[in-house]
C-alpha positions in Angstrom: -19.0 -44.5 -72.2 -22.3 -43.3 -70.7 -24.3 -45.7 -67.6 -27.9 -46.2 -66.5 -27.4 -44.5 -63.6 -29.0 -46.5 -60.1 -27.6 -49.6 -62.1 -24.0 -48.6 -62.4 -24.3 -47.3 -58.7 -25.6 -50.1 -57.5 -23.1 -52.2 -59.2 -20.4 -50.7 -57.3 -22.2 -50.8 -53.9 -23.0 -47.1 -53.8 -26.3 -45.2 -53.2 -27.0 -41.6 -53.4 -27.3 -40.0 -50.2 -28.6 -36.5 -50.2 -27.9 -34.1 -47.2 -29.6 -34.8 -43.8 -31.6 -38.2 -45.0 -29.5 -39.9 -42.5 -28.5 -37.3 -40.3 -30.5 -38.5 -37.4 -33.0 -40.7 -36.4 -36.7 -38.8 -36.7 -37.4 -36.1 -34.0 -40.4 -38.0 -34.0 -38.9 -40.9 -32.2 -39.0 -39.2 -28.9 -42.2 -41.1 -28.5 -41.8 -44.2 -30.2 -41.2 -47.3 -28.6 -37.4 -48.4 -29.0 -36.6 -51.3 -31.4 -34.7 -54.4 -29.8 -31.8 -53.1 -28.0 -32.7 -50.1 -28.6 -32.8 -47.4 -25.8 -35.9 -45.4 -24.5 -35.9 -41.8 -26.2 -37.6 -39.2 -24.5 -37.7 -35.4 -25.5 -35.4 -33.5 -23.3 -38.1 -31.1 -21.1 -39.7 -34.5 -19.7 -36.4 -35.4 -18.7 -35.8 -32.1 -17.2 -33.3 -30.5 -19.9 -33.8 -27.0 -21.9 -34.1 -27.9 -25.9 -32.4 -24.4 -25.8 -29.3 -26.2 -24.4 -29.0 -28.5 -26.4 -29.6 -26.7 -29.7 -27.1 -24.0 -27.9 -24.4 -26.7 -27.6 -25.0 -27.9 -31.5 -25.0 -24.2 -32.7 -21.4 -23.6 -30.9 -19.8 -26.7 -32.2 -20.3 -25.9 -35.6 -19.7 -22.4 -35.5 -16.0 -23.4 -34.0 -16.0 -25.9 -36.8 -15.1 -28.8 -34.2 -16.6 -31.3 -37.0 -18.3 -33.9 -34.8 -19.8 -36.6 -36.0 -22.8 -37.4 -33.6 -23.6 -36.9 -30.7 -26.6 -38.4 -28.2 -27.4 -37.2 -25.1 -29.0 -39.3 -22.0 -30.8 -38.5 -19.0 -32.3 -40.3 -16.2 -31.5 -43.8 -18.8 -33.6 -41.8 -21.5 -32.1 -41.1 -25.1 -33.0 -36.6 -25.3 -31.4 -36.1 -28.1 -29.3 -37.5 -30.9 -28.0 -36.6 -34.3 -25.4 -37.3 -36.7 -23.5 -35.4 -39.7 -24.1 -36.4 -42.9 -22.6 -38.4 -44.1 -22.2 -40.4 -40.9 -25.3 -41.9 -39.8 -26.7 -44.4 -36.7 -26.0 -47.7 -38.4 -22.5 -46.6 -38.4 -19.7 -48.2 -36.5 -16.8 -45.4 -35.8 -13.4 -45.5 -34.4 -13.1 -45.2 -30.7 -9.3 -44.8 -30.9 -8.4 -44.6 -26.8 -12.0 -44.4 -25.4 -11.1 -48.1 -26.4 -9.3 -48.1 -23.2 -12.1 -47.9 -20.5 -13.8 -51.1 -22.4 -10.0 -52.7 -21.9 -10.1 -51.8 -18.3 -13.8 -53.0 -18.0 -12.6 -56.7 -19.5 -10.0 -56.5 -16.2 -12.8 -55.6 -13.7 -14.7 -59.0 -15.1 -11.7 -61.4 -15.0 -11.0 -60.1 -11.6 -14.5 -60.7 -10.5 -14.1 -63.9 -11.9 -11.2 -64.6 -9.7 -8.8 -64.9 -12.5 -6.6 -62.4 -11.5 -5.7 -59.8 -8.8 -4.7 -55.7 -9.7 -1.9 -56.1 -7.4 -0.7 -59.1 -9.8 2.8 -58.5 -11.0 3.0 -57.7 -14.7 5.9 -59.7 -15.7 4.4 -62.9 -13.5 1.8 -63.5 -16.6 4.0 -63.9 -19.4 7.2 -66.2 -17.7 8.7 -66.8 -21.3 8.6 -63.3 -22.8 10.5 -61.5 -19.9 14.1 -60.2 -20.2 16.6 -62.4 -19.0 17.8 -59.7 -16.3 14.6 -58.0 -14.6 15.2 -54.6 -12.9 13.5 -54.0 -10.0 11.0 -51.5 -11.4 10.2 -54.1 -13.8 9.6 -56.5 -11.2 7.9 -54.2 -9.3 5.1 -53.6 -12.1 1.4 -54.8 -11.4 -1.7 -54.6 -13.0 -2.7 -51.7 -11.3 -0.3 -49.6 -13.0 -1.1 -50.5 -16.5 -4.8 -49.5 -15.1 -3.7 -46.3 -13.7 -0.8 -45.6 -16.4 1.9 -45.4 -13.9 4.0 -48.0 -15.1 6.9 -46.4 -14.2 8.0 -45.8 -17.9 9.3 -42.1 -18.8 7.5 -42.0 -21.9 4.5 -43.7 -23.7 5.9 -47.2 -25.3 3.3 -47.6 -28.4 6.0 -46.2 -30.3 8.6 -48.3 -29.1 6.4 -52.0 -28.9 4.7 -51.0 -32.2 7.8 -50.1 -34.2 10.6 -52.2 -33.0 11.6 -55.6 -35.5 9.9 -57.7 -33.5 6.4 -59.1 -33.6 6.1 -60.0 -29.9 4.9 -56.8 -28.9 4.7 -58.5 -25.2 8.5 -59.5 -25.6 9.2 -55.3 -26.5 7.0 -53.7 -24.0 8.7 -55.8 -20.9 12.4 -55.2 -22.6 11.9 -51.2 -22.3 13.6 -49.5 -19.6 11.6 -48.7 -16.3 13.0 -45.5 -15.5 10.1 -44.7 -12.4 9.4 -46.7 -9.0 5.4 -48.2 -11.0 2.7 -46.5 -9.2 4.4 -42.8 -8.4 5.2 -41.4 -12.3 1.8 -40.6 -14.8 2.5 -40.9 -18.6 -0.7 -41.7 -20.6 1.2 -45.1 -22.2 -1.4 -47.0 -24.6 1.2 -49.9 -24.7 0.5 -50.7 -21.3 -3.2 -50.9 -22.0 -2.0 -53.2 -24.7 -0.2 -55.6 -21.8 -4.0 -55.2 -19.9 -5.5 -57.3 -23.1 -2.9 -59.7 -23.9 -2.8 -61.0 -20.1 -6.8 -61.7 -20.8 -6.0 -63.0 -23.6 -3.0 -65.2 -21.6 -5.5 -66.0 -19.0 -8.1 -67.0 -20.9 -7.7 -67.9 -24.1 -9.6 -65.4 -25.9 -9.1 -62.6 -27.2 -10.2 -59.0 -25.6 -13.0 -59.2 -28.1 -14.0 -62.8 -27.8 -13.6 -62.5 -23.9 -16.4 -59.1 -23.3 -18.8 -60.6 -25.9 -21.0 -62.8 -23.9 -19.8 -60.8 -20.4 -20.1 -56.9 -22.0 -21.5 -57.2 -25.3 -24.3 -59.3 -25.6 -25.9 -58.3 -22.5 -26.1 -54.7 -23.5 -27.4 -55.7 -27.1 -24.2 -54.3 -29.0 -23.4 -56.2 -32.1 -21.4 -55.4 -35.0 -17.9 -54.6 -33.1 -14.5 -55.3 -34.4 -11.1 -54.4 -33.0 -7.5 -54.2 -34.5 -4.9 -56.5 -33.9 -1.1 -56.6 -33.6 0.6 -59.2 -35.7 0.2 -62.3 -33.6 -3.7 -61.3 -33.1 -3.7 -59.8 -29.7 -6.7 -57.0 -29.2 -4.6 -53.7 -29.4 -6.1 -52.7 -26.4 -5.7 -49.3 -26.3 -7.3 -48.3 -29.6 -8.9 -50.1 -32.5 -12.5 -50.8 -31.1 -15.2 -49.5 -33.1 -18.5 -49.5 -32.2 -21.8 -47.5 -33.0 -22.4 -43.9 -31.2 -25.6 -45.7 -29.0 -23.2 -48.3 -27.8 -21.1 -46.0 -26.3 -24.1 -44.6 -24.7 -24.8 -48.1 -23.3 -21.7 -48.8 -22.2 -21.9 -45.0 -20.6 -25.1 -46.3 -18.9 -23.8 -49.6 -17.4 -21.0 -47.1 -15.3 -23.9 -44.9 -14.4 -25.7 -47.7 -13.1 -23.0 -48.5 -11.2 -22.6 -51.9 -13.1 -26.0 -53.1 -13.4 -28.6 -53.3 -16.5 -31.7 -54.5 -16.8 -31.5 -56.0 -13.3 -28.6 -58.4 -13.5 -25.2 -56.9 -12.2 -22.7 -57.3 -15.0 -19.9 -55.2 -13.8 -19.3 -55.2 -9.7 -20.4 -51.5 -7.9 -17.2 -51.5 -6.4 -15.6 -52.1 -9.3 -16.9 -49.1 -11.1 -16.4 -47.3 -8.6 -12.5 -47.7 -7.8 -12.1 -47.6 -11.7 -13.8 -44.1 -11.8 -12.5 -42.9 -9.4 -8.4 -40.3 -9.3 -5.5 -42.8 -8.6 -3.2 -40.3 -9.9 -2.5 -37.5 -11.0 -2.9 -37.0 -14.6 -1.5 -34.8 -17.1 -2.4 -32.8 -19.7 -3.9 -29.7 -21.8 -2.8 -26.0 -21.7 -4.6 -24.8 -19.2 -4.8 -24.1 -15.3 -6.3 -27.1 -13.6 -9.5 -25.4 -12.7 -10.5 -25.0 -16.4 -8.6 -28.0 -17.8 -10.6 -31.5 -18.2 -6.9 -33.6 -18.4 -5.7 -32.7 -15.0 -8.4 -33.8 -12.9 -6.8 -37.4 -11.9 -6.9 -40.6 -14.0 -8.4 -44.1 -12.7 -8.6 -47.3 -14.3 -8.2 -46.2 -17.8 -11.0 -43.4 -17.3 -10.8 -39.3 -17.1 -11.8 -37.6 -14.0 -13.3 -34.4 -15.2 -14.8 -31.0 -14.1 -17.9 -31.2 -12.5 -17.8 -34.1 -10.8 -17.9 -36.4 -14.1 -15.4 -38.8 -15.6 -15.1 -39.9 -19.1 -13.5 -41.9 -21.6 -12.0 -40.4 -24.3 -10.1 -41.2 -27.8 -7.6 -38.9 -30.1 -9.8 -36.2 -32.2 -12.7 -36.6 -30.1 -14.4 -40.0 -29.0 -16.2 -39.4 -25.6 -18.2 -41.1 -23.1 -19.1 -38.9 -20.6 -20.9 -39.4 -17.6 -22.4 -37.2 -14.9 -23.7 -39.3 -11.9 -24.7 -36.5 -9.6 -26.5 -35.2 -13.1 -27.8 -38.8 -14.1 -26.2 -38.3 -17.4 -24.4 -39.5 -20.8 -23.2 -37.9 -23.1 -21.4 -39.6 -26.0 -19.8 -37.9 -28.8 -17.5 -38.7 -32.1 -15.5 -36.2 -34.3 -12.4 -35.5 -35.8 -11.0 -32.2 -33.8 -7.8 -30.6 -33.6 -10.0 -29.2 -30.0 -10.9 -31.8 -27.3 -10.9 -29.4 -24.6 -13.1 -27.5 -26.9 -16.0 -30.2 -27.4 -16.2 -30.7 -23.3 -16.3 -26.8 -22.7 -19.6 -27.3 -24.9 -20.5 -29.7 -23.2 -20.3 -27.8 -19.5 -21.3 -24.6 -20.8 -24.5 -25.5 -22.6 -25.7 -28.6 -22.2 -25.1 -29.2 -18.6 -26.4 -25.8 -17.4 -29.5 -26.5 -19.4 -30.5 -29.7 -16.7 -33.0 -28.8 -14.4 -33.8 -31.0 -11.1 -37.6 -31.5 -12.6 -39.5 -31.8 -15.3 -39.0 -28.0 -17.2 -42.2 -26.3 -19.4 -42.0 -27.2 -22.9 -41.0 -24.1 -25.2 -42.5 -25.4 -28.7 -40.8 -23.3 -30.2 -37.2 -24.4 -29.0 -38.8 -27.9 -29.9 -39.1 -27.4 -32.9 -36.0 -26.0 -33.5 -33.7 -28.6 -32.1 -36.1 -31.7 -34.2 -35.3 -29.5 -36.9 -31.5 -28.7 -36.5 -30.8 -32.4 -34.9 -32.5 -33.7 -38.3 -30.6 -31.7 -40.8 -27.0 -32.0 -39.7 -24.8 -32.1 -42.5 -20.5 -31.9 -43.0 -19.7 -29.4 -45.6 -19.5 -30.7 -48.8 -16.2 -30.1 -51.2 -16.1 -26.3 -51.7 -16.8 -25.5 -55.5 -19.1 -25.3 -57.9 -21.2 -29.4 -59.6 -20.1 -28.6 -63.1 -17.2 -27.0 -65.2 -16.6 -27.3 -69.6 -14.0 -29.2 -68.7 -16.0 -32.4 -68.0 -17.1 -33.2 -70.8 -13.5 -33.5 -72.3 -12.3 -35.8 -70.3 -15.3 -38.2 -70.9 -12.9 -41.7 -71.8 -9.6 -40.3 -70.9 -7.2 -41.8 -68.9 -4.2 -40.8 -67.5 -0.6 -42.8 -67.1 0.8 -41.7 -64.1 4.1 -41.6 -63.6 6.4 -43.7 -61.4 5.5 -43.2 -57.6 6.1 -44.9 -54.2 2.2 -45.6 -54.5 2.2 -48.0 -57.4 -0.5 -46.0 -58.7 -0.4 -46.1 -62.9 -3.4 -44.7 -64.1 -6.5 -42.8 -63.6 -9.7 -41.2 -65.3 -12.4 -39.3 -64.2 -16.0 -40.1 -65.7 -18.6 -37.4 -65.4 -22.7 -37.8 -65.5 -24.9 -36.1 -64.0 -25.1 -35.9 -60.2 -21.9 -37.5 -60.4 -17.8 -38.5 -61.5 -16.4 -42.1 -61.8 -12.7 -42.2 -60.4 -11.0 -44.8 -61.3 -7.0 -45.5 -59.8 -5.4 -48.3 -61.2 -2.3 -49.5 -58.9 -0.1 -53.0 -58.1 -3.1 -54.3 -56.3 -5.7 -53.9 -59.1 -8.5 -50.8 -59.9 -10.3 -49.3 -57.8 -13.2 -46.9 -58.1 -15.0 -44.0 -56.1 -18.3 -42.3 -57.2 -18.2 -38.9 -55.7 -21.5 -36.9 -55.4 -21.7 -33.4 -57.2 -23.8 -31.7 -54.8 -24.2 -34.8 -52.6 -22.7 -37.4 -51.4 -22.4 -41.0 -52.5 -22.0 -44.1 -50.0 -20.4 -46.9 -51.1 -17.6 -49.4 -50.3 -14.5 -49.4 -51.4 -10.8 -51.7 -51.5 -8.8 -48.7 -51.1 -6.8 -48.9 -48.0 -7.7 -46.9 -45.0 -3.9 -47.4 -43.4 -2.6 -44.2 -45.0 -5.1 -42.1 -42.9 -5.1 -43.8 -39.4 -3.2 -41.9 -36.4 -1.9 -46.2 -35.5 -1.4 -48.3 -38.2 -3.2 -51.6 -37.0 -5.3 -54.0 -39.2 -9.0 -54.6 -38.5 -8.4 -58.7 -39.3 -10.2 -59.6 -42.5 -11.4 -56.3 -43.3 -11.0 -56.2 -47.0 -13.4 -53.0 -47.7 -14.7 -49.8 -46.0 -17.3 -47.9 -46.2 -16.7 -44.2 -47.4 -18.8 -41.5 -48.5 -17.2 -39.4 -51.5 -18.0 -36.1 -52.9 -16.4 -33.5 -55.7 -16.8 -30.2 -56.9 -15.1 -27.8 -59.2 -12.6 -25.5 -57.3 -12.0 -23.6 -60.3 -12.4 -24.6 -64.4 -9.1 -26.9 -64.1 -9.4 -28.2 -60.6 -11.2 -30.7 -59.8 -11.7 -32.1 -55.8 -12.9 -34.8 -54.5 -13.9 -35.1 -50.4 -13.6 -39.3 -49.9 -14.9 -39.6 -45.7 -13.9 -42.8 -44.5 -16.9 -43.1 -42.2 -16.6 -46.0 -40.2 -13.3 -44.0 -38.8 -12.6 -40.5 -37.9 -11.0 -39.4 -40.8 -11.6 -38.6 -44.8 -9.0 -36.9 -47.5 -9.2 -34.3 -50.4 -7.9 -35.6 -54.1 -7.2 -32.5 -55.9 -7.0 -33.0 -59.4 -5.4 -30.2 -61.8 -5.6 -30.2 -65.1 -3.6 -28.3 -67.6 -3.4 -29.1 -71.2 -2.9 -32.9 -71.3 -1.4 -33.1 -68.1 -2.8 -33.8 -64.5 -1.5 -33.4 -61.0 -2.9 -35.1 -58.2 -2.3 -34.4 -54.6 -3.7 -36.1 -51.8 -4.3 -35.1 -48.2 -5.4 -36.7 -45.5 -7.4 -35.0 -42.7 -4.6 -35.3 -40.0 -2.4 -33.3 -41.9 -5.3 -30.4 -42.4 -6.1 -30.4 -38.7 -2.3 -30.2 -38.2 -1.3 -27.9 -41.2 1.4 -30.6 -42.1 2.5 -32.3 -45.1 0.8 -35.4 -46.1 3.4 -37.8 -46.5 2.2 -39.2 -50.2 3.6 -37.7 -53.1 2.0 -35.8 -55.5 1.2 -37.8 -58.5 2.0 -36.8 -62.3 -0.1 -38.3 -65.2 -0.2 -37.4 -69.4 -3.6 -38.5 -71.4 -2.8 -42.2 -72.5 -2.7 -41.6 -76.4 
């Protein structure tokens, strides 16, 4: 079966994206006037920041193959520099996973400001018909502050325990776990208490976390878009599931830096930011001796101290929000790495020794450089060469799979030029992705992203993702296909092997690359339908 080409693509809500189009917005933007919402770009030697640094910083992430995703960099309130890997691009939401946290904590600074609650509030006060029907006294003892400061008193971290018990009162778990600590004296980074922070806003006011920063957080900083996973009775996770675009965490960077205020109204109280930025306790973390290590600096309200005098939010495989008061910066930063610790060492050893106290002499040729290299940023594409003999055999072949914990029962490949049709039939229906031969395609698909995710939380209603595929021959009977989940962190590899009228298929997921483990899925078997 052969297609007209754009109309088959766009049929399937795909469009051809070729390497770097989307990368970044234009170089040239440094002295356009920003769009509504939009912040104010500047080029980095007006703003008193080498483009050598920055370039430098870019240059050493991808030679360690840390695989961000973007990155924008602020000074003095002023966008210096900002690109993305293709496929990801600025329109893009992405998964925050725990950088989620600090907007969590921020949602607590507003309802105490409102007077709704205190942070020496007792945890178990909020939530009178969910509590155990004995109460130990490190369960009583328990306030708000320690779900802020994660020193609840618990020995280990109780997403595990909340997420995967029988019950669906994830509230009811969480205060039925034993409190083995006096709250306050014990750190263990616990994203289930971050989950108690947004289910007591949502007791308190009837909202959820979401619903309750919109008008307070949101709206004001002109950040639209946003959706966060739930647990099964609809409670904000809290500690991971936000996804927002990379210049919203720059905003929401600002607003701390501005010690709570934007464009002259004071959203978040001074002192609050500063109590909830500042070391409560003493954190843990990392490899290394403290004076090189960025996770031993102290923790606040659900925010990093770091090295240099800066504090951060952060999220698994490398969500940041940095800031740098004494520096008057932001940096903000998304990636799938196996390297946190890696990404901020960039970030000290190039970009922040490139800031100078005044405006520094523009080095064109530097300039043109970093317009060049922040405009071209690209992932690697599937390893292998666009075209094989094979192809064209399996032109209107299919393949019945056999039986398989997936539910998957047949597929077939479709090559034309430029690209391959894959088509998985399973219980739920068919799907198809268009993967790129030398490029990738964007489109949406109704495959499930739960397979791939570090916390297996629903995004409610989300029904289809976007995903950017791409394929390439790995040898004349192996066929791969790179599918990049891009409004999350992650992506997988399909390899397909073909050998007489037999195919394998094995899938990984990119958690299981960065950690050299099994992926969990079995590895499919098929025979040509007759």
């Amino acid at each position: 079966m052969s297609y007209n080409r754009r109309e088959f693509l766009q049929q399937l809500g795909f469009g051809a994206l070729q390497l770097g189009v989307l990368s970044a917005i234009p170089a040239s933007s440094w002295a356009a006037a920003p769009s509504y919402g939009q912040l104010v770009r500047s080029s980095p030697e007006t703003q008193g920041i080498s483009a050598k640094g920055i370039l430098d910083f870019v240059n050493a992430v991808e030679a360690e193959k840390l695989n961000l995703h973007s990155l924008m960099v602020l000074r003095q309130g002023k966008v210096v520099a900002e690109g993305w890997w293709a496929p990801y691009n600025p329109d893009l939401r992405h998964t925050l996973y725990s950088l989620s946290k600090s907007f969590t904590s921020t949602a607590i600074g507003l309802a105490v400001a409102e007077g709704k609650l205190k942070v020496d509030d007792k945890v178990v006060s909020f939530f009178p018909e969910d509590k155990p029907a004995t109460i130990s006294a490190n369960l009583a003892a328990m306030r708000v502050k320690d779900l802020l400061t994660m020193s609840t008193g618990h020995d280990k971290d109780t997403t595990g325990s909340v997420r995967g018990g029988d019950s669906k009162n994830w509230v009811k778990s969480f205060l039925a776990l034993p409190v083995e600590h006096e709250p306050g004296t014990f750190f263990v980074y616990n994203s289930g208490a971050t989950y108690m922070l947004s289910a007591i806003i949502q007791k308190l006011t009837g909202q959820t976390l979401l619903e309750y920063l919109k008008p307070r957080l949101f709206d004001p900083l002109v950040i639209e878009g946003m959706d966060w996973e739930v647990d099964p009775n609809g409670i904000n996770t809290g500690g991971w599931g936000l996804r927002l675009k990379t210049e919203d965490i720059a905003k929401f960077g600002q607003l701390y830096l501005q010690k709570g205020e934007w464009n002259g109204k004071q959203l978040l109280p001074a002192a609050w930011v500063e109590e909830a930025t500042r070391s409560h306790i003493q954190s843990k973390g990392g490899s290394r001796p403290k004076e090189e290590n960025d996770w031993l600096q102290g923790y606040g309200y659900q925010f990093w101290r770091c090295r240099n005098d800066a504090y951060r939010g952060d999220g698994a495989y490398g969500q940041y929000c940095i800031v740098l008061p004494r520096e008057d910066m932001v940096v903000a930063i998304t990636s799938e790495t196996g390297n946190m610790q890696a990404i901020l060492d960039h970030v000290w050893n190039h970009i922040l020794k490139s800031v100078k106290s005044t405006r520094v002499p523009s080095d064109k040729e530097e300039v043109a450089q970093l317009q060049k290299k922040l405009t071209t940023l690209a992932l690697p594409l599937t390893a292998g060469k666009p075209a094989a003999d094979l192809a064209a055999k399996l032109k209107e072949k299919s393949y019945t799979i056999a039986d398989n914990s997936l539910n998957i029962k047949k597929v077939s490949f479709d090559f034309d030029k430029g690209w391959c049709l894959f088509r998985l039939q399973d219980d739920k229906g068919e799907h198809l992705m268009v993967n790129g031969l030398g490029n990738w395609k964007v489109g949406l698909t109704d495959l499930s992203t739960m397979p791939l995710k570090l916390v297996l939380t629903p995004v409610p209603g989300e029904k289809r993702t976007k995903v950017a595929c791409n394929g390439a021959w790995v040898d004349d009977s192996t066929f791969e296909m790179t599918w990049r989940f891009i409004e999350t962190a992650h992506y997988e590899t399909v390899q397909c092997k073909f050998e007489g009228d037999n195919v394998q298929i094995e899938f990984k997921r990119s958690l299981a690359i960065l950690g050299n483990t099994k992926d969990a899925r079995p590895v499919l078997k098929g025979k040509a339908s007759a």
